[in-house]
C-alpha positions in Angstrom: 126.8 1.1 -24.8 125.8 4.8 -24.5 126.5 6.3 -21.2 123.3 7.8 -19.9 123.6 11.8 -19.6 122.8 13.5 -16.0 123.7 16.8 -14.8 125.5 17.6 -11.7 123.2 19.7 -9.4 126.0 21.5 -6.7 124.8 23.5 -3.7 124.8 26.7 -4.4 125.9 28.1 -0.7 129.4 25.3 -1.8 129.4 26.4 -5.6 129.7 30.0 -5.1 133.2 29.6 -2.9 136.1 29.6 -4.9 137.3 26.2 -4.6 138.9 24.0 -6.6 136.7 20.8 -8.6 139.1 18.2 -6.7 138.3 19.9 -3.4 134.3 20.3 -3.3 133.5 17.9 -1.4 129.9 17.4 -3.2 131.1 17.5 -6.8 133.5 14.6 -5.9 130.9 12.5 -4.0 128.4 13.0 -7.0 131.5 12.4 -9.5 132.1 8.9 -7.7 128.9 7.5 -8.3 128.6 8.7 -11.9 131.7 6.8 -12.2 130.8 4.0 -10.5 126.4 3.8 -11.9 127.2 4.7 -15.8 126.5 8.4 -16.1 127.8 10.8 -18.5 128.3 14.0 -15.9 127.6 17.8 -16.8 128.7 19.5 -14.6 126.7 23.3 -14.9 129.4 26.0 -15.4 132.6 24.4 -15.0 135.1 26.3 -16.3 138.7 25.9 -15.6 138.6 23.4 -12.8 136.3 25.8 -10.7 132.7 24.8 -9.3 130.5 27.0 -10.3 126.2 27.1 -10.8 125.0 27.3 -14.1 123.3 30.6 -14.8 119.8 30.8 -14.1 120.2 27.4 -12.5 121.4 28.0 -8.9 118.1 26.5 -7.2 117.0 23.0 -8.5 113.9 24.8 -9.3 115.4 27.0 -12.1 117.6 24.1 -13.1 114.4 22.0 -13.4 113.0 24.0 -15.7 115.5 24.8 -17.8 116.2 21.0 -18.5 112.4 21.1 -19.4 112.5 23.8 -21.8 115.6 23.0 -23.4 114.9 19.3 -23.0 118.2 18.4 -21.7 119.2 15.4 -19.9 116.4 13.3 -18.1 118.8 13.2 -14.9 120.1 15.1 -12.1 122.5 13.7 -9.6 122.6 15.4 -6.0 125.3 14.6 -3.4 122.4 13.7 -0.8 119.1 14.8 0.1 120.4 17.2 2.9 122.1 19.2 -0.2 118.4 20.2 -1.3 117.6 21.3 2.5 117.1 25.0 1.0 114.6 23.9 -0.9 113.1 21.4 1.3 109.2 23.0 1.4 108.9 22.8 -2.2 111.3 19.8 -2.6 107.6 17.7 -2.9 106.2 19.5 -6.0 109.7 19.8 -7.5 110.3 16.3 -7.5 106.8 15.0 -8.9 107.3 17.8 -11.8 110.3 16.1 -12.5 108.6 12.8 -12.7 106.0 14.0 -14.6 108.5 15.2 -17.3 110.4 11.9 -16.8 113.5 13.6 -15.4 115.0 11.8 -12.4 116.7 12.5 -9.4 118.9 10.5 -7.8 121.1 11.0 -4.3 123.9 9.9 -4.9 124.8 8.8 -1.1 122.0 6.8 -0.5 121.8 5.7 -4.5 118.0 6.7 -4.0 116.3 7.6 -6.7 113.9 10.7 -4.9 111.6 10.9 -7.9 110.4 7.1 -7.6 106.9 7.3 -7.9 106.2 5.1 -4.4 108.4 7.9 -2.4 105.6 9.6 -0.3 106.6 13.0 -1.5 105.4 12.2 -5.0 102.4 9.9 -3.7 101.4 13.0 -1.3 101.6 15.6 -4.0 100.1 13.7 -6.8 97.4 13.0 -4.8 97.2 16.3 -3.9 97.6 17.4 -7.4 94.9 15.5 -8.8 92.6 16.4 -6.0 92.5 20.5 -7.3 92.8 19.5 -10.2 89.2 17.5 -10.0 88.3 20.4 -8.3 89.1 23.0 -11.3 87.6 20.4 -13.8 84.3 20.5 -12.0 84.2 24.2 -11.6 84.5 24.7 -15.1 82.2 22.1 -15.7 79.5 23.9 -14.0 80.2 27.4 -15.5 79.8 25.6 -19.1 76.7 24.3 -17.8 75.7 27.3 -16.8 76.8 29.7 -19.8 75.3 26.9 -22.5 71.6 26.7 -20.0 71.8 30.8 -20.5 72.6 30.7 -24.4 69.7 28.0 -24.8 67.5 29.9 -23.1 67.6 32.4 -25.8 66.6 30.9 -28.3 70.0 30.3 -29.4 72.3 27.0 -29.9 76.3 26.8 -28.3 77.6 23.9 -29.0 78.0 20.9 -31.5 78.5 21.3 -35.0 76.7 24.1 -36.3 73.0 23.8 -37.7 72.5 24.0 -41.6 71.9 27.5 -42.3 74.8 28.8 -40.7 77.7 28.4 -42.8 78.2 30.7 -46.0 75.2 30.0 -49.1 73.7 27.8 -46.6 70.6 30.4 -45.9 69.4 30.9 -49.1 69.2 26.7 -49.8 67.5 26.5 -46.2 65.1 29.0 -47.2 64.2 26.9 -50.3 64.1 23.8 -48.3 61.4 26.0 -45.9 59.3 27.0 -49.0 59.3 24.1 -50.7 57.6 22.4 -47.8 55.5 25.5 -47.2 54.3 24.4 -51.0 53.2 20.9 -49.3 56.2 19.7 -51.2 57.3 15.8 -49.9 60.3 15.1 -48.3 61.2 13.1 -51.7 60.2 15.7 -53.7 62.1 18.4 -51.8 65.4 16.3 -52.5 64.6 15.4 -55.9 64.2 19.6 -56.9 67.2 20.3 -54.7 69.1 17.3 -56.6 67.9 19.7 -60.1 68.9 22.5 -58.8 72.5 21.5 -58.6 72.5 21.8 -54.7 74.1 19.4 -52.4 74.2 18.8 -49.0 77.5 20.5 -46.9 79.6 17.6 -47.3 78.7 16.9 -50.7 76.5 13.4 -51.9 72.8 13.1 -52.0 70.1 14.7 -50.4 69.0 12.4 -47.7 65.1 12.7 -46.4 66.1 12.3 -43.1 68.8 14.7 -43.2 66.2 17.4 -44.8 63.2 16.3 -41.8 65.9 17.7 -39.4 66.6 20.4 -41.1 63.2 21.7 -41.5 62.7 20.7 -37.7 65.2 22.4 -36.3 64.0 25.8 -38.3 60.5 25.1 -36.4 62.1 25.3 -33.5 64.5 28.3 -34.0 61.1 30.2 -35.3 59.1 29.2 -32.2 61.7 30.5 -29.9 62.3 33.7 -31.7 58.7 33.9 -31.9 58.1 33.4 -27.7 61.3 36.1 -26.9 59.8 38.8 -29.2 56.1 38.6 -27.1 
């Protein structure tokens, strides 16, 4: 059975003295437990028996998001919680990040596994989360509303697929469409002298009479409007 990968996270304040592997007291304690639970340990920047922090990873923060980016192992092992104490006001948000990118983090003391989605920190700060991010969602909402009520009130249409007319040799078959009605042409009849023509509809297929009511109702519309902003 494969051996589950997790890197070693070391103090930095412990890493940086220039101690042997066998004599840091935190690299052993999380080295017994990976022993003893199944883990395949990394330790960041060994080299030659000496403890040392990976670069750009001396705060869990940076080592975080470098296992994100480089999608490393889904584990980080921590002697105990008090080893994080530097970090300890954004301990919260680092640990629900990590469970939002499925990356846990266990103390290896306590055998707790801080990233458990009923510890309060990541209850507290989802909920948190979520709450601002309701927040931004209704904001933007609003200024949608508001940018879409402005373009409408011009005359003019933002959203939704666009009108036929408006994509390239559309025009000059809408114009057709517009005069053949002008020549009390029917519905059926419009289709049947489009269908001669050799023109078809934007997705290809026949002419369908409902399709062509909307399209001449639409340009009723679009003329009335241009028609009230130029008064």
């Amino acid at each position: 059975m494969d051996r589950l990968q997790a890197v070693a996270f070391i103090q930095p304040s412990v890493s940086h003295c220039n101690r042997s592997f066998s004599g840091n007291p935190q690299a052993v304690s999380v080295s017994t437990f990976a022993s003893q639970n199944g883990f395949e340990l990394i330790f960041p920047g060994t080299s030659g028996g000496e403890v040392a922090p990976l670069k750009d990873a001396s705060t869990l923060t940076s080592l975080v998001v470098r296992l994100i980016a480089e999608e490393g192992p889904k584990c980080i092992l921590v002697d105990s919680t008090e080893s994080l104490i530097e970090e300890e006001a954004a301990l919260p948000l680092i640990l629900f990040e990590c469970n939002r990118h499925g990356i846990r983090v266990i103390a290896c003391d306590s055998g707790k596994e801080l990233t458990d989605p009923s510890d309060w920190r990541i209850k507290t700060t989802s909920s948190v989360v979520k709450a601002f991010a309701q927040l931004e969602k209704k904001k933007l909402s609003r200024k949608l509303q508001e940018a879409r009520a402005g373009i409408r009130a011009a005359g003019k249409r933002c959203d939704g697929r666009k009108p036929f007319g408006e994509h390239p040799g559309e025009r000059e078959v809408l114009d057709l469409i517009v005069q053949m009605r002008k020549d009390r042409k029917t519905l059926a009849e419009i289709a049947a002298g489009l269908e001669s023509a050799g023109l078809r509809p934007r997705h290809g297929g026949r002419w369908e009479l409902s399709f062509i009511s909307r399209v001449l109702s639409r340009n009723a519309e679009a003329e009335e409007n241009a028609a009230g902003l130029s008064k």
